[in-house]
C-alpha positions as CSV (number, residue, x, y, z in Angstrom):
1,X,-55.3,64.7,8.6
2,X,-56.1,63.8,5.2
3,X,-54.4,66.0,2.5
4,X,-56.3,65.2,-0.7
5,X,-54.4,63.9,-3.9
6,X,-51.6,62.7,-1.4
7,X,-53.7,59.1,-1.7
8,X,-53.0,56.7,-4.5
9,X,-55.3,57.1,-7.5
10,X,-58.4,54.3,-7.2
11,X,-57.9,53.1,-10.7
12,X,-54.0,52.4,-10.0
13,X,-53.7,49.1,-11.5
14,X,-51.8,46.6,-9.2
15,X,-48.3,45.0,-10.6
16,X,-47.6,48.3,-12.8
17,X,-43.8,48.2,-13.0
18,X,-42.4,52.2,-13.8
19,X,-39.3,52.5,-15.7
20,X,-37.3,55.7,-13.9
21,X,-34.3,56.4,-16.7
22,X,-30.8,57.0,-15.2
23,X,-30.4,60.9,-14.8
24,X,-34.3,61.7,-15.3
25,X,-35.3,65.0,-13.2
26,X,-37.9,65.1,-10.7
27,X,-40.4,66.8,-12.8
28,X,-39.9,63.8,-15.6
29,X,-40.3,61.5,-12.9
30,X,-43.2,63.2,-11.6
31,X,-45.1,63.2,-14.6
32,X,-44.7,59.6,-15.6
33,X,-46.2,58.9,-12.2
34,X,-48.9,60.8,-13.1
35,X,-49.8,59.2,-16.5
36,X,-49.4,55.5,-14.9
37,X,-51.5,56.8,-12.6
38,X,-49.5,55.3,-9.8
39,X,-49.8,59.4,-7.8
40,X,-52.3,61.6,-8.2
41,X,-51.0,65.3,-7.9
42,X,-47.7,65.8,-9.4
43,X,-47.3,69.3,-7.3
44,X,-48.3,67.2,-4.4
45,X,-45.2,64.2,-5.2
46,X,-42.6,67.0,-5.8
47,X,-43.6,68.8,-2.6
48,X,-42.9,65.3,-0.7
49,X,-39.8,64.6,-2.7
50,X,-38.2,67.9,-2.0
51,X,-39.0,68.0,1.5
52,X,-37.0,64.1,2.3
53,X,-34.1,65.5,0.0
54,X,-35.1,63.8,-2.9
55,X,-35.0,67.0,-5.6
56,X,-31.5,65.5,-6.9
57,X,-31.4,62.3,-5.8
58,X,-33.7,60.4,-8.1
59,X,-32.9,56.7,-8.3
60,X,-32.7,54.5,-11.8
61,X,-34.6,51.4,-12.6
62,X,-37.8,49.7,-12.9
63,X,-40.4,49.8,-9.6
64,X,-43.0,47.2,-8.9
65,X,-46.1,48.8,-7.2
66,X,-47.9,45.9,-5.9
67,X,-50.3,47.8,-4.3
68,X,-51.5,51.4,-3.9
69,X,-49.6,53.1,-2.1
70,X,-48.9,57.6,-0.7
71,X,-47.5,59.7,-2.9
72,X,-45.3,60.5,0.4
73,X,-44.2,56.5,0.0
74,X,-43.8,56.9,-3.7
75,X,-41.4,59.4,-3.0
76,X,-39.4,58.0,-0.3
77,X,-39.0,55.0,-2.6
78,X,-37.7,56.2,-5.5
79,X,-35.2,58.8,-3.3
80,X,-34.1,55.2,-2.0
81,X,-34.1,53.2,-4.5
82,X,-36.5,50.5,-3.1
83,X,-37.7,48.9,-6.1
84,X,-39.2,45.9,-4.3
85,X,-38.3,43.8,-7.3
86,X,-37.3,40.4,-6.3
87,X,-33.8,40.3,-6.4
88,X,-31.6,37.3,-8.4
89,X,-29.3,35.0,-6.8
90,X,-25.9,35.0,-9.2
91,X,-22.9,33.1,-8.2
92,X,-20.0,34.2,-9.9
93,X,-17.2,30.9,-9.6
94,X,-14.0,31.4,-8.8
95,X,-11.4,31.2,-12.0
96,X,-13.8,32.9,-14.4
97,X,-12.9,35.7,-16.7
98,X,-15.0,38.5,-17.8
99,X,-16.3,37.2,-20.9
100,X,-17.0,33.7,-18.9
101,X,-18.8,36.5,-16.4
102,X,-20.8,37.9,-19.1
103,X,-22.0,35.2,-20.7
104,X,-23.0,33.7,-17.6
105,X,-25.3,36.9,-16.4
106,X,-26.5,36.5,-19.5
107,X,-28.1,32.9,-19.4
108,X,-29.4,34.2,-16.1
109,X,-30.8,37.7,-16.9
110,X,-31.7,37.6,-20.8
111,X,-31.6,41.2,-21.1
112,X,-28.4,42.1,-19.6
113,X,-26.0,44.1,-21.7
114,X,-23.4,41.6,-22.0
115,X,-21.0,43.9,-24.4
116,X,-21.4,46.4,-22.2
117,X,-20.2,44.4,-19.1
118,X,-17.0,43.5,-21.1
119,X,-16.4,46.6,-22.3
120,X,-16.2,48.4,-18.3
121,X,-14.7,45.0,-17.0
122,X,-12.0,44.1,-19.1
123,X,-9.5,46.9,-17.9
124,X,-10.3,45.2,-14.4
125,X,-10.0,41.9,-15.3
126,X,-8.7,39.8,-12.0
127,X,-10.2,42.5,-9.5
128,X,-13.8,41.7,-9.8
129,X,-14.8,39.2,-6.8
130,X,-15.8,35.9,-7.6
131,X,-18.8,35.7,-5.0
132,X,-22.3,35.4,-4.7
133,X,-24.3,38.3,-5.2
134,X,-28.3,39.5,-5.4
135,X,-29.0,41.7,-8.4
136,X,-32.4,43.1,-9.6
137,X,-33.4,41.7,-12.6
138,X,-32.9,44.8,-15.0
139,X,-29.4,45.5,-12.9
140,X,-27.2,47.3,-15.2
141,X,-23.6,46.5,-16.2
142,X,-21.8,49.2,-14.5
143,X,-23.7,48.2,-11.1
144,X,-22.1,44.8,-11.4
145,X,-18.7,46.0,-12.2
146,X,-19.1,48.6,-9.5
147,X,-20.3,45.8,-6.8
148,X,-17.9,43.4,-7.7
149,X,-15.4,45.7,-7.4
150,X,-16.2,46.7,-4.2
151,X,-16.5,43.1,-3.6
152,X,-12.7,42.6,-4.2
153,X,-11.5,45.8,-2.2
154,X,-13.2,44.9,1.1
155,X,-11.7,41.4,0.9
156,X,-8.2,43.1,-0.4
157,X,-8.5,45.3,2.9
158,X,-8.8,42.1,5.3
159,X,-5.0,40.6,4.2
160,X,-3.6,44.9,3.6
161,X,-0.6,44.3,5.9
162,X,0.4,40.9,3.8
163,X,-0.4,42.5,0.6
164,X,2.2,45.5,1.4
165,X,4.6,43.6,2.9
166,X,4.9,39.9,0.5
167,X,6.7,42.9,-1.9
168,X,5.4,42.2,-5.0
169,X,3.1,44.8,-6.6
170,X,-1.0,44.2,-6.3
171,X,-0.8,43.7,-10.1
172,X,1.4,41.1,-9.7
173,X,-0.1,39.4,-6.9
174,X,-3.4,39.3,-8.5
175,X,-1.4,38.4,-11.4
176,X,0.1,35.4,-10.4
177,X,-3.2,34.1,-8.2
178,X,-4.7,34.1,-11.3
179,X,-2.5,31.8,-12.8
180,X,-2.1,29.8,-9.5
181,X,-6.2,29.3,-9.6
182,X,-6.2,27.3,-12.4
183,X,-3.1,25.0,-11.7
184,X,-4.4,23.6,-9.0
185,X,-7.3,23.2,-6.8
186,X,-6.3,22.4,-3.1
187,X,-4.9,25.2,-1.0
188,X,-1.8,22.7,0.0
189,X,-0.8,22.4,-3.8
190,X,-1.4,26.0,-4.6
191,X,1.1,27.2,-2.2
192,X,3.6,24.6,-3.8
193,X,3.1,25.8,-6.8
194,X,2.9,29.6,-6.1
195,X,6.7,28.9,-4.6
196,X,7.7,27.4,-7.5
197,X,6.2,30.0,-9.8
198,X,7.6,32.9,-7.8
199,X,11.1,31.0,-7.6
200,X,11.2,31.6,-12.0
201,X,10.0,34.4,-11.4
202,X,12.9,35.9,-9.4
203,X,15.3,34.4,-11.5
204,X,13.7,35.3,-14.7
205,X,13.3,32.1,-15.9
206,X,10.0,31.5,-18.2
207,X,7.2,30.3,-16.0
208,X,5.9,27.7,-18.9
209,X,2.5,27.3,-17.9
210,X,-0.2,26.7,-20.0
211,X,-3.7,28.7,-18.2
212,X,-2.7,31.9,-20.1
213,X,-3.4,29.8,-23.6
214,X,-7.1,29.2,-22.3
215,X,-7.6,33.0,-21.7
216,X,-6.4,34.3,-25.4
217,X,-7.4,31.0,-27.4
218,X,-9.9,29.8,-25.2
219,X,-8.1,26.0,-25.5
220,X,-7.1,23.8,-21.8
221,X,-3.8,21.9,-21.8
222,X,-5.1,18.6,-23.5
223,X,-6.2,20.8,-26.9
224,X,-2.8,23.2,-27.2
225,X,-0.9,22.4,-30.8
226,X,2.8,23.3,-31.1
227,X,1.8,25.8,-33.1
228,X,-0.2,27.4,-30.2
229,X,2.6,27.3,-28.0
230,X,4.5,29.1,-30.4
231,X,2.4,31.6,-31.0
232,X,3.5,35.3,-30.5
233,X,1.6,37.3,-27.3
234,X,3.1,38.5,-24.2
235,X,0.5,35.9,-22.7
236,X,2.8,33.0,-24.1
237,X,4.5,32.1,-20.8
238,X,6.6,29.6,-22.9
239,X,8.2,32.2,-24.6
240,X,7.3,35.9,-23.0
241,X,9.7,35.8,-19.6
242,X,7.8,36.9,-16.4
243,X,4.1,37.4,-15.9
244,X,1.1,38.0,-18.4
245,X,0.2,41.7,-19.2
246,X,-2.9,41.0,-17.0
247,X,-4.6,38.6,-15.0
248,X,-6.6,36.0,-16.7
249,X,-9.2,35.3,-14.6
250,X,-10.7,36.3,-10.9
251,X,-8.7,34.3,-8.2
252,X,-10.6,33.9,-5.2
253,X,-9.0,34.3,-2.0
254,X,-7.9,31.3,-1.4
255,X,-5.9,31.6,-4.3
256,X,-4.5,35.4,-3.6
257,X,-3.7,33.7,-0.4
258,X,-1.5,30.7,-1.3
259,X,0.1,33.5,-3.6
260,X,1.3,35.7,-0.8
261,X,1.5,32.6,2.0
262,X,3.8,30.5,-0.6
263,X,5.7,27.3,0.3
264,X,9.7,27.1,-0.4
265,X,11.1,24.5,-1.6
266,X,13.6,23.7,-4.3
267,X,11.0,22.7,-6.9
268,X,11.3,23.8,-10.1
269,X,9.0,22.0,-11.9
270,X,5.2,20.1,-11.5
271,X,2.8,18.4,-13.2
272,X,-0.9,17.5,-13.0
273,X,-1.0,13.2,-13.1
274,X,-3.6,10.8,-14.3
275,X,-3.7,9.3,-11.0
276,X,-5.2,13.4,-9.8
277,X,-2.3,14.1,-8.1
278,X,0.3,16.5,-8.2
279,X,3.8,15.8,-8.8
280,X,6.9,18.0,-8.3
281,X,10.8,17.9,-9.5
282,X,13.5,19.8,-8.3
283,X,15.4,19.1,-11.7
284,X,14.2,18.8,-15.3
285,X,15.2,15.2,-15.8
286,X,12.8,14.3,-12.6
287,X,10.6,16.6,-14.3
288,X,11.0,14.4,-17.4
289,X,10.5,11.0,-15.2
290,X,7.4,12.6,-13.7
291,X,5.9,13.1,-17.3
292,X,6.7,9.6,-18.4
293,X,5.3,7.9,-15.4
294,X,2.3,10.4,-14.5
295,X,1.0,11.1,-17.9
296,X,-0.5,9.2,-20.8
């Protein structure tokens, strides 16, 4: 059986895309249905709503209706969200901090709200998941953070047991990954270097590396002044003893890894060479030896 008005209005144009506003009411929603002509009885649409559970559950965003479609569908769509935009590929790469993030979705979504982004990322900066995700075009900045938060917990939850038992805090874990990240690239050297990190750290020696610098100033290695590396922030691992206030990027698990899974040895000191290499020294003259024959 037919029940009339539960059709889709003939004059619905085809490709209308509805904007639904976070916390509108079913009645609102109803209505603007109505006026876009995408239902045709507004009783009829609340009826449908209430009935799947849908008289508080109204979902945000933009709807494409490519074609006419029951006010019963209409409903059951917008209680699921099932926009049927097409979604947007976005990789987030490993290393990148929120800013870097931002400005990224950015370039690829033009009317994301960048500032907005920041503002709810930056008091999570190093537990947002560098990854690839799919995000509707008019996605909103807290359904980024929340997702790429989420991200990060579900992989936290595979390595739990190491997490709890390296015995290090999760702030300094992600910490130090995030440092370890940008000091080298393969996951033999990052365990080197995570030893030799953690081996300052426990004997609260400065860890003098320079990734921090990149995060506040936004210069690499080959652009710091000594006036940069004097410069007074808790971020200045030259001078601040122990770890940076925060991360300064999102490590990716490879990184977190080498962190927790790190190699001993009796390093004390490395250095990137021109050859692409890294080189280690247990003392600071070899350190020195290192620099003279590895760097130009």
């Amino acid at each position: 059986m037919i029940i009339i008005g539960s059709s889709a209005p003939s004059n619905m144009p085809i490709g209308t895309i509805v904007h639904i506003k976070k916390d509108m009411g079913l009645s609102q929603t109803a209505d603007i249905l109505e006026k876009q002509h995408i239902i045709r009885s507004v009783f009829l649409y609340k009826v449908y709503s209430i009935l799947l559970g849908g008289y508080r559950n109204i979902k945000a965003g933009d709807y494409l209706f490519s074609q006419q479609q029951s006010a019963i569908k209409v409903a059951s769509r917008i209680i699921s969200g099932s926009q049927e935009l097409p979604k947007i590929k976005i990789t987030i790469p490993e290393g990148k901090n929120v800013h870097e993030i931002a400005w990224l979705l950015l370039k690829i979504i033009p009317d994301f709200n960048a500032p907005a982004f920041v503002a709810l990322a930056q008091p999570l900066e190093g537990y947002l998941f560098p990854e690839t995700y799919f995000f509707y075009p008019n996605v909103q900045a807290d359904e980024v953070v929340t997702t790429m938060r989420r991200e990060f917990g579900k992989k936290m939850e595979t390595i739990q047991n190491e997490l709890i038992h390296f015995g290090f805090t999760l702030q300094d874990i992600i910490t130090m990954a995030s440092i370890v990240e940008k000091e080298a690239t393969s996951t033999i050297d990052r365990k080197i270097i995570a030893g030799v990190l953690w081996n300052r750290f426990q004997n609260k020696a400065a860890l003098q590396v320079d990734p921090p610098f990149f995060y506040i100033l936004g210069k690499d290695s080959s652009e710091l002044t000594l006036d940069d590396l004097a410069i007074d922030s808790p971020y200045n691992l030259y001078k601040h003893i122990g770890l940076p206030p925060t991360p300064i990027d999102s490590p990716s698990l490879d990184a977190i890894l080498a962190t927790i899974r790190p190699t001993k040895t009796n390093y004390w000191f490395y250095l990137s060479g021109y050859d692409g290499l890294m080189h280690y020294a247990v003392t600071y003259d070899g350190h020195l030896a290192n620099k003279a024959k590895y760097i130009k």
